[in-house]
C-alpha positions as CSV (number, residue, x, y, z in Angstrom):
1,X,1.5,14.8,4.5
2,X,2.7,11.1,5.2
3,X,5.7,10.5,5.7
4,X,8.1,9.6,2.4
5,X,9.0,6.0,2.2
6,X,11.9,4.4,0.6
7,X,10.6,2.5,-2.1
8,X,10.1,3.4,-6.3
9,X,6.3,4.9,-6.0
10,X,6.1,8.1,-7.0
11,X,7.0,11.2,-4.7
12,X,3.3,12.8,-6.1
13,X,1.5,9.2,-5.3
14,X,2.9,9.8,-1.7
15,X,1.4,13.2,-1.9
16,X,-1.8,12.1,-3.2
17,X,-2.4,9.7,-0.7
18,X,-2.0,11.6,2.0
19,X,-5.8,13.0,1.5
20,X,-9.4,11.7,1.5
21,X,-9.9,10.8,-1.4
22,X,-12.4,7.6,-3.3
23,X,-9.8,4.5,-4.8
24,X,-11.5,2.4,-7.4
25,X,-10.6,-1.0,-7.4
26,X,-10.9,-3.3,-10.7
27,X,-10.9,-6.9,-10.7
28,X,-12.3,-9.1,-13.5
29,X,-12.8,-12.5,-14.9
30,X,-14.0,-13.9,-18.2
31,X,-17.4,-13.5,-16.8
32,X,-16.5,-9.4,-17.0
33,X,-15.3,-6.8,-14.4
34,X,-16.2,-5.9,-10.6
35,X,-15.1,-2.6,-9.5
36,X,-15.1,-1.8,-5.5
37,X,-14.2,1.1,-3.5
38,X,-12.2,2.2,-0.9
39,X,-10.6,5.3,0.5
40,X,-7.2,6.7,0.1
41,X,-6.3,7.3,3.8
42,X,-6.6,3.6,4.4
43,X,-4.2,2.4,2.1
44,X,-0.9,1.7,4.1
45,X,2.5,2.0,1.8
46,X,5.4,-0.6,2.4
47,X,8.9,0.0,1.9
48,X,8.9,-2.7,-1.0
49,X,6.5,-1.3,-3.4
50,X,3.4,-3.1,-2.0
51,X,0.1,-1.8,-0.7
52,X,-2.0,-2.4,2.1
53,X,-5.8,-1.9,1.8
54,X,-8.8,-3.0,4.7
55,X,-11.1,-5.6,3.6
56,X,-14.2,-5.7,5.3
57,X,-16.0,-7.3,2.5
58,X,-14.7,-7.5,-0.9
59,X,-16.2,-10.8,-1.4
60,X,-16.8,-10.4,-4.9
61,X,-13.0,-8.9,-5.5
62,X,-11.5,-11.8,-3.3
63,X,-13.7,-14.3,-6.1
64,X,-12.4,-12.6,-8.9
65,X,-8.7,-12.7,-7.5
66,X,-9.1,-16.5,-7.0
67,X,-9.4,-16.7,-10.6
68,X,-7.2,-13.8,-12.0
69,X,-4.9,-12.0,-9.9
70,X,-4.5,-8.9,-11.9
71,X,-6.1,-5.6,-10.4
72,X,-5.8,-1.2,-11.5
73,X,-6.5,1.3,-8.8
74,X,-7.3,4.8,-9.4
75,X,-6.8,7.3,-6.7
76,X,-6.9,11.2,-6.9
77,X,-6.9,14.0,-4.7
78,X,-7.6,17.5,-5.9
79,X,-5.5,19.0,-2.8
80,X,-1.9,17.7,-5.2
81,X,-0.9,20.1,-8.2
82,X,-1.2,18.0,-11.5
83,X,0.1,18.5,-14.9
84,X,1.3,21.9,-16.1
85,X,0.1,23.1,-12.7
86,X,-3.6,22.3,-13.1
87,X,-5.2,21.8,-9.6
88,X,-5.8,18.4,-8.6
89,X,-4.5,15.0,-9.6
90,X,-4.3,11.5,-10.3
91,X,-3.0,7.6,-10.6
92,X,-3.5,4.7,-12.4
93,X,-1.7,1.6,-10.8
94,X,-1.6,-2.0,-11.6
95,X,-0.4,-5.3,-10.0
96,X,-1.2,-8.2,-8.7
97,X,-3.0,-8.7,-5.5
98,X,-3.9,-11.3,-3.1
99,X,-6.0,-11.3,0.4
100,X,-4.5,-12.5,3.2
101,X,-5.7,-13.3,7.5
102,X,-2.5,-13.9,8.6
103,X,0.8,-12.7,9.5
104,X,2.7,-9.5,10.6
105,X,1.2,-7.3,7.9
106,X,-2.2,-8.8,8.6
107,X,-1.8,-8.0,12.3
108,X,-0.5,-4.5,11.9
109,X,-3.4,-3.7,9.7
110,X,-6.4,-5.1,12.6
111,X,-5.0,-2.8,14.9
112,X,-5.1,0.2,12.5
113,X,-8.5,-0.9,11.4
114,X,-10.2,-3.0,13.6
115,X,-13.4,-3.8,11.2
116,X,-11.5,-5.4,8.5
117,X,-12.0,-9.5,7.9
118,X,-8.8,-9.9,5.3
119,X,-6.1,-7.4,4.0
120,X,-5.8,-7.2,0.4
121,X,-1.9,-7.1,-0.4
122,X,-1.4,-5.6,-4.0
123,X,2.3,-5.7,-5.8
124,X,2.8,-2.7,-7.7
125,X,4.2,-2.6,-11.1
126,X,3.4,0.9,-11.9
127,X,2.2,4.1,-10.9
128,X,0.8,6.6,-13.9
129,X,0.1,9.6,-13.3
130,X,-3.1,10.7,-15.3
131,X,-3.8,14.5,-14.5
């Protein structure tokens, strides 16, 4: 399992993701939603409540984050007990979030994953546990 860092995310979200596991990324505008995917090993925690995601693409979510910055994340991983012991579990977090090509984050990040073109930075403001 990762290693716990010293910020206000959720000892279970730390759990969670330390496996493979699909995220769903939302973004939207007035012209409707975009949803794009990732994976849960490639999110990177900081100690400040912020998360570091790969962008090799995510044209269309970088569009939609020019406009609106607002974005919700779901992330799950059935290895993590749930609710009332149930097996498996999951999130629901919101923030905002922003891509960025430069600076320390951004170079920390190309050397972990060497095909991404941007990093998308999002600023948690909560973590929900759903299962």
């Amino acid at each position: 399992m990762r290693e716990r860092k010293k910020n206000m995310l959720p000892e279970k979200l730390h759990d969670v993701l330390s496996y493979e596991g699909v995220v769903s990324l939302t973004t939207w505008t007035p012209e409707g939603p975009h949803v794009n995917n990732t994976w849960n090993t490639y999110i990177v925690e900081k100690d400040d409540d912020r998360l570091l995601i790969p962008a090799a693409g995510m044209n269309s979510t970088e569009t939609d984050l020019n406009v609106n910055n607002r974005i919700i994340l779901t992330v799950g991983a059935r290895e993590v007990e749930g609710f009332n012991g149930y097996q498996g579990t999951g999130f629901r977090i919101t923030g905002t979030a922003k891509l960025i090509d430069e600076g320390e984050d951004y170079e920390m990040m190309k050397k972990q994953f060497s095909f991404l073109r941007k990093v998308l930075e999002i600023k948690v403001e909560e973590a929900k546990q759903l299962l």
